[in-house]
C-alpha positions as a Markdown table, in Angstrom:
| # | Residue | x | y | z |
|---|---|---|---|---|
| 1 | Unk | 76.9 | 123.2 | 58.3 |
| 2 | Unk | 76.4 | 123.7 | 61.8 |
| 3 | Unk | 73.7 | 121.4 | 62.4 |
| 4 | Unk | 75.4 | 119.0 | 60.8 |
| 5 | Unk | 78.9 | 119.3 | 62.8 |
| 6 | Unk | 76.6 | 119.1 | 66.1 |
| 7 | Unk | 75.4 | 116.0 | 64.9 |
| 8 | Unk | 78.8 | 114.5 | 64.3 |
| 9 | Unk | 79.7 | 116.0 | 67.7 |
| 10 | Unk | 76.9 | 114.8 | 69.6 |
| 11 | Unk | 77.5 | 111.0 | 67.7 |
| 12 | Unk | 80.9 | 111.1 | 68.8 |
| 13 | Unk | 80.0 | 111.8 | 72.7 |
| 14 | Unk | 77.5 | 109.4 | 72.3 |
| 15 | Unk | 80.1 | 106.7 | 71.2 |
| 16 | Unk | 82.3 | 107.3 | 73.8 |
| 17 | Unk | 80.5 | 107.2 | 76.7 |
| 18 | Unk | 79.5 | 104.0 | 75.0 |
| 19 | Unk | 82.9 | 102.6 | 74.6 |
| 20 | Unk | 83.3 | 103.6 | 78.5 |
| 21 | Unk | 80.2 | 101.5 | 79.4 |
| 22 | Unk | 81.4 | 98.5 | 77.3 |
| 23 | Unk | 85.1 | 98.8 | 78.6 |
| 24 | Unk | 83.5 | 98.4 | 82.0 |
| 25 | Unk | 81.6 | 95.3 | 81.6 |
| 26 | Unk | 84.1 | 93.7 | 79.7 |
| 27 | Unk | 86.7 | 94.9 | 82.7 |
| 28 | Unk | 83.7 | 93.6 | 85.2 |
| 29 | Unk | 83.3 | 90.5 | 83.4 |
| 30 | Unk | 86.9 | 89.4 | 83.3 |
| 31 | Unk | 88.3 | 90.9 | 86.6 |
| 32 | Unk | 85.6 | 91.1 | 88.8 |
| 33 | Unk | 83.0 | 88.8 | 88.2 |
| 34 | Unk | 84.4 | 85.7 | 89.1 |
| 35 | Unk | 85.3 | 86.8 | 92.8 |
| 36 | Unk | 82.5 | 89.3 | 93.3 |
| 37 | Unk | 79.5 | 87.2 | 92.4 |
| 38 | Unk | 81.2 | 83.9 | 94.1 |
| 39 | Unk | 82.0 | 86.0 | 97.3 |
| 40 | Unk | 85.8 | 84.8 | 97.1 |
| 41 | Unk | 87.4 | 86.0 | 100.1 |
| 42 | Unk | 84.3 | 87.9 | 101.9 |
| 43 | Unk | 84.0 | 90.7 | 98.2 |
| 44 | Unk | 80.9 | 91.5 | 98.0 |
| 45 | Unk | 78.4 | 90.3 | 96.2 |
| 46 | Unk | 76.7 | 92.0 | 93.3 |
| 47 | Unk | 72.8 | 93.3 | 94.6 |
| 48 | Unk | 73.7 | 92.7 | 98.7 |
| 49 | Unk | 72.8 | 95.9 | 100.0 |
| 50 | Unk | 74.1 | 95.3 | 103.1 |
| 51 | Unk | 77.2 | 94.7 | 101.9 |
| 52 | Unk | 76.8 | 97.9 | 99.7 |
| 53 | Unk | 75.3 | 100.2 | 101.5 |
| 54 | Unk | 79.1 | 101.6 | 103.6 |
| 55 | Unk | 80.6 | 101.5 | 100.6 |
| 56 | Unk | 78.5 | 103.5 | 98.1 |
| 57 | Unk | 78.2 | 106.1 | 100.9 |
| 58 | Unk | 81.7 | 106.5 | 100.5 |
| 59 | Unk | 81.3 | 107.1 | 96.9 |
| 60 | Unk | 82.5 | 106.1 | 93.9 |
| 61 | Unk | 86.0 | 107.6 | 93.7 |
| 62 | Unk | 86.5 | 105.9 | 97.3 |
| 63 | Unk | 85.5 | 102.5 | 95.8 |
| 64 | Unk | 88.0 | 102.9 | 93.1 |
| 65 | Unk | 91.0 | 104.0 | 95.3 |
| 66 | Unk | 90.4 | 100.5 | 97.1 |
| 67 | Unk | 90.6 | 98.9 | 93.8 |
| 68 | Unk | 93.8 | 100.5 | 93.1 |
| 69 | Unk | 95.4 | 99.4 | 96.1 |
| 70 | Unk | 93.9 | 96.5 | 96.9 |
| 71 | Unk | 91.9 | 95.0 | 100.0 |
| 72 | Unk | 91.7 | 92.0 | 101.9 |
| 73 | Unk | 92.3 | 89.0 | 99.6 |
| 74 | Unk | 91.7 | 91.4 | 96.6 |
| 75 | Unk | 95.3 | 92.5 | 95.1 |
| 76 | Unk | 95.9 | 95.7 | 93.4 |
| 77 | Unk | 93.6 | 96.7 | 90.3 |
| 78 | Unk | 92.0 | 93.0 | 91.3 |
| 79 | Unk | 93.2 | 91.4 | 88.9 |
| 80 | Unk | 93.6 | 93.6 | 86.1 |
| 81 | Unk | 97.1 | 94.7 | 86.6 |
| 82 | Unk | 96.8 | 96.6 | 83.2 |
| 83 | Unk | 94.0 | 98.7 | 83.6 |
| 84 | Unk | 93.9 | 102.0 | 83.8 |
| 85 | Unk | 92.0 | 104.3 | 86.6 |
| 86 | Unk | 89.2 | 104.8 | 84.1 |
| 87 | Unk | 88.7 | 101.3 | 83.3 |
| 88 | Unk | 88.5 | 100.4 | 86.7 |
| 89 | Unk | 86.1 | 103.2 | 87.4 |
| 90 | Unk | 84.0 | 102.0 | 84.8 |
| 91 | Unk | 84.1 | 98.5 | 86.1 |
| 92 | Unk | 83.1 | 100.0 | 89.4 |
| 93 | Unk | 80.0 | 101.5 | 88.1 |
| 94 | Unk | 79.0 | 98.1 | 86.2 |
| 95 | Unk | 79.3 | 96.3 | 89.5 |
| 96 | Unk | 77.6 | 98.7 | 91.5 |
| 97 | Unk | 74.8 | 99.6 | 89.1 |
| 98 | Unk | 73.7 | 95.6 | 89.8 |
């Protein structure tokens, strides 16, 4: 019985952290994708180190504060003004694991 509700735990995480991921890219692919991989208004561009490089240093939770308020020609939350911090987090991560 044990084994068995470790499983069921253990499918459940697994799942989830799933569900994160794809929340993420489908955040990435219909807030951020458009601008990020055009360079619309100087965001940087998915896999441009240079560009990257400051920011990752920073770190993550950095990167997602600036999404939440907004920089440059990028309002706040980018463009998904329904998301929550998680979902942008995760977007985050999809764009910076490019």
């Amino acid at each position: 019985m044990k084994k068995a509700m470790g499983f069921v735990a253990a499918a459940v995480l697994a799942a989830a952290s799933m569900g994160v991921q794809a929340d993420g890219q489908a955040v990435y692919d219909k807030h951020c994708k458009g601008c990020h991989v055009a360079g619309v208004g100087n965001a940087p561009k998915p896999g441009d180190a240079a560009a990257w490089d400051a920011r990752k240093a920073a770190g993550v939770d950095a990167m997602v504060q600036t999404v939440i308020t907004g920089k440059g020609a990028m309002p706040p939350k980018g463009t998904c003004a329904t998301c929550d911090d998680a979902s942008l987090k995760a977007a985050v991560e999809v764009l910076l694991a490019q």
